[in-house]
DOLUM-871147 format. One record per residue (C-alpha): x, y, z. Coordinates in steps of 0.05 Angstrom, whole numbers, plus 32768, in hexadecimal, padded with zeros to 4 digits. Example, Ala and Ser with C-alpha at 12.3 -4.5 7.8 and 13.67 -1.06 7.14 Angstrom:
% DOLUM-871147
80F67FA6809C 81117FEB808F 
% end
This chain:
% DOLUM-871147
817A7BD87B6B 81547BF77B2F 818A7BF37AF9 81BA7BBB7AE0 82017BCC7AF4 822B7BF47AC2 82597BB77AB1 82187B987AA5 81FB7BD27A7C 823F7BDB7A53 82427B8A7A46 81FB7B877A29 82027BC279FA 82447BA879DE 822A7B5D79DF 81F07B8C79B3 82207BA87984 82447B6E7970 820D7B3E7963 81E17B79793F 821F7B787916 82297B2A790C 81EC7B2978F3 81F67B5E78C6 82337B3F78A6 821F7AFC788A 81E27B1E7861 82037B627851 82497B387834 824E7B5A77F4 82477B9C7817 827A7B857854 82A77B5A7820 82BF7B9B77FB 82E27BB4783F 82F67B66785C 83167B417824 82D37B1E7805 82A77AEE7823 82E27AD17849 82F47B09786C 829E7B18787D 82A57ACF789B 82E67ADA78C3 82C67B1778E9 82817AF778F4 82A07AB9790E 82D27AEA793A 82957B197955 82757AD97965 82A77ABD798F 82AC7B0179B0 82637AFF79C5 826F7AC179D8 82A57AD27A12 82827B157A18 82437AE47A32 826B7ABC7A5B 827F7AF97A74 82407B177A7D 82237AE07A9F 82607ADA7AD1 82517B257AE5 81FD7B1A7AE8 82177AE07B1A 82417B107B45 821B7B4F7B3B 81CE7B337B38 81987B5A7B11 816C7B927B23 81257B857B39 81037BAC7AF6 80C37B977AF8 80877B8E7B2A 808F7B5E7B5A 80447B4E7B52 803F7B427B05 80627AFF7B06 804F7AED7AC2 80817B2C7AA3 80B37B0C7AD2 80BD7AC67ABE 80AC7AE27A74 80E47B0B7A7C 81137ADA7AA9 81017AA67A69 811A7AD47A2D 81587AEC7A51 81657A9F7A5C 81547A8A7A14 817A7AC679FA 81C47AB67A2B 81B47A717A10 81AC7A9179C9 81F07AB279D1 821A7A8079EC 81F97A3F79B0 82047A6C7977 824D7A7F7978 825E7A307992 822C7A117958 825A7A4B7929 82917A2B7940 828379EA7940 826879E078F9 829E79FE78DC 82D979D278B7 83057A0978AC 83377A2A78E2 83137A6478FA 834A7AA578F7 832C7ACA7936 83367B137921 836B7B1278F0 839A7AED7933 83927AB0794A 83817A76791A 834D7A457946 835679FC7927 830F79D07917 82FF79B0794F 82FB79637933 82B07951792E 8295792778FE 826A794178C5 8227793078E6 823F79577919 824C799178F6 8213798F78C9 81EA798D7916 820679CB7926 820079E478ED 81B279DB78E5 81AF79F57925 81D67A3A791E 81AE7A4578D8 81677A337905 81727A56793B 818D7A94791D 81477AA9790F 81377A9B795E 81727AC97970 814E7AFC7940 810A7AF5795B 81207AFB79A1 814B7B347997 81117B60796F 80DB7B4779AB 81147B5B79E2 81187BA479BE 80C57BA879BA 80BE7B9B79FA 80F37BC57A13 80D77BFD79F6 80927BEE79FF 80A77BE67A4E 80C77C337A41 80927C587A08 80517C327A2A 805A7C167A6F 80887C557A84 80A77C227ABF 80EC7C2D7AB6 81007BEA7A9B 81217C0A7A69 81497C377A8D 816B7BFE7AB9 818E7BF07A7A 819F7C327A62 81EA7C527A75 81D77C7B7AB0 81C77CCC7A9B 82037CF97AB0 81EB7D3A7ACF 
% end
């Protein structure tokens, strides 16, 4: 198998989308807060996108456990391989801690998508302010692992040539 299934492919670009766009929303609010409602409204969808990628990771990992993943790159070069096993651990990991810390640091009921109101869970407020150190600290982890995951994605594609790249791509139609 040289490519990732297509309810793979389709979960990873989505699970893409939305947290390209979370992160967009808490430092473009002004911009976003003129078509939500304000701040409040920037903070309702970034905590409801986040939840999303959160059961859109559960998700994904359910279907990586039933469906596997592709051998991409050379058997031989084991350092790319347990580089590569590492950040696609460290980045599930990533996606699963941030929307729980989100969640759990918050003291407010969290209106998922304009629905469903989501009560505080009841922490105390060392706790919160935990989870709350840690969703502000490792935001910048999710940031650096998403920009290295793009480089060497396309470095794999533009210099390598292998076909990494493509195992992740929605197939061609001819």
């Amino acid at each position: 198998m040289n490519r990732y299934s297509t309810p793979q492919i389709a979960l990873h670009w989505l699970t893409a989308l939305l947290v390209l766009t979370n992160i967009a929303l808490p430092y473009g609010h002004d911009f976003f807060g003129q078509f939500l409602g304000g701040d409040g409204g920037v903070f309702t969808l970034h905590k409801s996108i986040g939840l999303t990628v959160l059961a859109l990771t559960l998700l994904r990992l359910v279907v990586r456990a039933r469906h596997g993943a592709p051998q991409l790159l050379p058997p031989e070069d084991r350092f790319q391989q347990v580089a590569a096993k590492a950040g696609h651990a460290l980045l599930y990991l990533l996606l699963l801690a941030m929307p729980l810390t989100g969640l759990l640091f918050g003291k407010r009921p969290v209106n998922l998508f304009w629905l469903v109101e989501i009560a505080p869970l009841p922490l105390s407020d060392d706790t919160r302010a935990l989870a709350k150190q840690f969703h502000l600290t490792a935001q910048y982890v999710l940031y650096a692992l998403i920009l290295g995951h793009a480089a060497i994605a396309l470095w794999h594609h533009y210099v390598r040539r292998d076909g990494v790249l493509r195992g992740m791509l929605p197939a061609a139609r001819h």
